[in-house]
N, C-alpha and C positions, 0 to 999 in steps of 0.2 A: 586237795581241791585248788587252793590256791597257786602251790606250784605248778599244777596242769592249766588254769589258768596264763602264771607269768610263761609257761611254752608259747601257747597259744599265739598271744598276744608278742613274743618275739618271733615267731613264722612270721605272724603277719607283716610285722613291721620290714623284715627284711623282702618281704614280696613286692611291698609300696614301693619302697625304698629301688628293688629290681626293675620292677615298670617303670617307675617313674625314670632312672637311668637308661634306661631301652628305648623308652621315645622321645629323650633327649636327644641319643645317639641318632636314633634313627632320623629324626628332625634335622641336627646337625648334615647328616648326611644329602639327607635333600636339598637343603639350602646349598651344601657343595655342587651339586650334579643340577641346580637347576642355575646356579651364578655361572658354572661350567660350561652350559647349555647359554646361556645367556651372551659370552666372549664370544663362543665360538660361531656362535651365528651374527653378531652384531661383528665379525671380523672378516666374513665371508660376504654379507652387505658393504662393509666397505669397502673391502677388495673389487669388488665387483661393480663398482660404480667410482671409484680412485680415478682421477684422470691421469694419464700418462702420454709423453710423446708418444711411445712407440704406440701406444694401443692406440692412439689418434691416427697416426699416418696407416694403419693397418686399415686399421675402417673407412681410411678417406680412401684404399684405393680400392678395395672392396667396391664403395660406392661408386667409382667409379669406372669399374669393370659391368656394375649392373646398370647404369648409364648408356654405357656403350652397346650392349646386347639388350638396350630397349628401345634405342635408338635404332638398331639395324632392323629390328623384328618387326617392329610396332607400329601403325599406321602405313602401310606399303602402298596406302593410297596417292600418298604425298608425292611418292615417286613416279611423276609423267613421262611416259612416252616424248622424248626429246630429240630428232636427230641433230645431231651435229658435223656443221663441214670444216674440213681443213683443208687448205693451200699453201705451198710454196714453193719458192723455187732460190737458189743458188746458182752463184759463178764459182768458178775453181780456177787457180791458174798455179802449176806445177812443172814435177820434170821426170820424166820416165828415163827410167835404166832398165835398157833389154839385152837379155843375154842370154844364148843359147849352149848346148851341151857341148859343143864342135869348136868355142871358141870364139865364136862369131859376138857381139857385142855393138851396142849404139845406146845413146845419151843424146834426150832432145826436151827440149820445152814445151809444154801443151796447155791449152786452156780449155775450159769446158763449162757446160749448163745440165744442170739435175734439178726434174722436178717433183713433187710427190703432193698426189691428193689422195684424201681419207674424207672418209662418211662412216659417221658411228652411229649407231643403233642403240644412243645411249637409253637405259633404263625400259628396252622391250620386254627383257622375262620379268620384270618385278611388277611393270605394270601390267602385263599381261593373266597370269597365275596368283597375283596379288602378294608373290614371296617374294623379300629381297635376295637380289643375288650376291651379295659380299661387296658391292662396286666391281663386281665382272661384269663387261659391256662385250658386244661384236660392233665390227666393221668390214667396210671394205676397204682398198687400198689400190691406187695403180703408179706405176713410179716408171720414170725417164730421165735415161743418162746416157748423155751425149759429150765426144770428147774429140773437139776439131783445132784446125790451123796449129798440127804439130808439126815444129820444128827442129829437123835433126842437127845436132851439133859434130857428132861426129860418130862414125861408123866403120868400126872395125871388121875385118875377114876373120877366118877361122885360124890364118899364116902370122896373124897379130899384124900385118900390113892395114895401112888406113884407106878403106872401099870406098865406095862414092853412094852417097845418099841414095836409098830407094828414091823413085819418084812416084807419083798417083796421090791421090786424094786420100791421104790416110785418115780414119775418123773410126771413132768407135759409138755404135747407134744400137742402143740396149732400152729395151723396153721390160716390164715384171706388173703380174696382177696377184693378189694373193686376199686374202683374208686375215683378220687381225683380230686378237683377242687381248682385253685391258684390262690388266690387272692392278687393285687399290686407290687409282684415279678416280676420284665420281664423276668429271667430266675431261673436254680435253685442255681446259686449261686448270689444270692441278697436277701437282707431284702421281705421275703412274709410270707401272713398264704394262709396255705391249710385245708381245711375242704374233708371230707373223710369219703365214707359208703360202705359198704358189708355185706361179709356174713363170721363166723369162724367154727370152728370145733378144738374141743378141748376134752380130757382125762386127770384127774385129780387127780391121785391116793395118794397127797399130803395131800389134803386135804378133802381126804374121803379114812382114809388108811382100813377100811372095804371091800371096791369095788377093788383089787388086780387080778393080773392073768387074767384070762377068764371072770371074772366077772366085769373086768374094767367099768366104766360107759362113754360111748360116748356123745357128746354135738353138737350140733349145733344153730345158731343164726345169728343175726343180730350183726354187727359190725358198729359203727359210732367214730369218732374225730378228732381229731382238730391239726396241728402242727402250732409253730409258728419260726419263725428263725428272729435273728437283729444282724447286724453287728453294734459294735461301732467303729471300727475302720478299716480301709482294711483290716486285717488279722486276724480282733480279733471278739467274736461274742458269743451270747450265744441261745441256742436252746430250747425248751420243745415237750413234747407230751403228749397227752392225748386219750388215746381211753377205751371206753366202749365196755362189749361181753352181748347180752344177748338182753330179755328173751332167756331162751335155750328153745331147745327139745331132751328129749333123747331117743334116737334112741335103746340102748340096754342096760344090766344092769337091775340089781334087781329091784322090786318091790320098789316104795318109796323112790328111790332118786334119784338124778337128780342135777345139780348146777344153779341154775337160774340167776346170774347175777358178771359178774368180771368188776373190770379197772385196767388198767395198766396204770400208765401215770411217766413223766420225766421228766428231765430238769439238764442241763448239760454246760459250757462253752466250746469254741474251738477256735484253733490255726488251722487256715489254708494256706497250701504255697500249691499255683497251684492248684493242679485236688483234692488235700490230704487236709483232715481235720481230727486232732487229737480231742477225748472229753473226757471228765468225771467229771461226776458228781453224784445226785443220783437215787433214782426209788423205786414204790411205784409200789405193787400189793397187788387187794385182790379181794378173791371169797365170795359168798353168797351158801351154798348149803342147799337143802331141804332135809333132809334124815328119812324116816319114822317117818312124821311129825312134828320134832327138827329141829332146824336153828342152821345151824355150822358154823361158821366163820372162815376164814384164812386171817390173815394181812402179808405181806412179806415187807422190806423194805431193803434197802442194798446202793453199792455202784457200779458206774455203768462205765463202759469205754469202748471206742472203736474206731472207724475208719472210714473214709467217702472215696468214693471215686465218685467223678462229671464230668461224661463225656459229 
């Protein structure tokens, strides 16, 4: 009895003894997985709220992107129906080099007036439909270029013998209306390109001093190009243009000529105070004419100034 007993009593002792190791262990173990749980999450809070440059300049431009496209979106009321005018006009004073297929050749001095007015239709779709348009605006556009008192210096035959000056009133009287489209400018005194197409009509007795008087030759055509304007500094800024004339049609005039194709294009620095902007700079023209089957070419290049005025 007693032996059955001391069994007994040693089962049990080694069963206490079990348990009692087993929720040691198991204790042990949770205290690991919950200190474990405790790094790993108190590491991920940190992480996650750490300041850092780069995570700074990420967020600033983040915010600054949804800035911008709340800006453009948001309130479209703000944006009135505004027209806007512009004017101006330039002097030019240069030197044409004409020379045709045959050998024929002349070099003379010329001076000239180009003027151009625009009316924008700034901010009609946004006010209108109550959506901004991106800063895309319409206009109109009409422009005049006029190029007189040219001076030939000297005029060559096709025999390379030196000819004797055409005589007549040679001038070039070019008129263009087109329509204009602004892109990125919100109005017209801000950094924008405008792209721009019509129609011109032009007389060119410059450079086809044959077609004089009653026999002047008429043109007409398609007109397309391009301005671009950038301010560097609030008052300081530089501009270009570029436009093309052409193919023509000529409407009157001799047999076998006709000018098929000019560009006028510029570019210029400018000083602006208030509504006024002063420029100058230079200017490129040149024609393409077809004249009883010979190709004549006229280059004009010179120096260019003038006056703005932005209402």
């Amino acid at each position: 009895m007693s032996k059955l007993l001391r069994c007994y009593s040693q089962a049990l002792l080694k069963a206490t003894l079990g348990l009692t190791l087993g929720s040691q262990v198991a204790g042990a173990a949770e205290t690991v997985t919950q200190v474990t749980t405790y790094v790993v999450k108190t590491q991920e809070e940190r992480q996650n709220t750490r300041f850092t440059l780069t995570e700074w300049l990420r967020i600033k431009e983040r915010m600054k992107m949804m800035d911008v496209w709340l800006a453009m979106f948001s309130d479209p009321q703000k944006d009135k129906f505004q027209p806007e005018l512009l004017v101006s006009g330039f002097m030019t004073s240069g030197k044409v080099n004409y020379a045709a297929a045959d050998g024929q050749s002349e070099v003379g001095e010329i001076t000239g007036r180009t003027y151009m007015g625009q009316l924008w239709l700034t901010n009609i779709v946004s006010s209108t439909i109550g959506i901004r348009s991106l800063n895309i605006d319409f206009g109109i556009e009409g422009f005049s270029r006029q190029a007189t008192k040219f001076s030939s210096t000297t005029f060559t035959n096709a025999d390379g013998s030196i000819g004797v000056t055409p005589t007549g009133n040679r001038s070039l009287e070019l008129t263009a209306y087109g329509a204009d489209l602004r892109l990125f400018g919100r109005n017209i005194q801000d950094s924008a390109l405008v792209l721009k197409g019509g129609r011109y009509t032009a007389t060119n007795t410059i450079v086809d001093p044959v077609n004089l008087g009653a026999l002047s030759t008429k043109l007409t055509g398609t007109m397309v190009g391009v301005d671009l304007q950038l301010y560097l500094l609030r008052v300081l800024g530089a501009e270009g243009g570029y436009m093309t004339f052409g193919p023509s049609g000529m409407r009157e005039g001799p047999e076998g000529s006709g000018i098929t194709r000019g560009v006028y294009y510029h570019y210029e620095g400018f000083v602006e105070v208030s509504i006024l902007r002063l420029m100058a700079g230079t200017y490129v023209e040149s024609w393409d004419l077809v004249r009883k089957g010979q190709v004549v070419k006229s280059d004009e290049k010179g120096l260019i100034a003038g006056v703005k005025l932005q209402f």
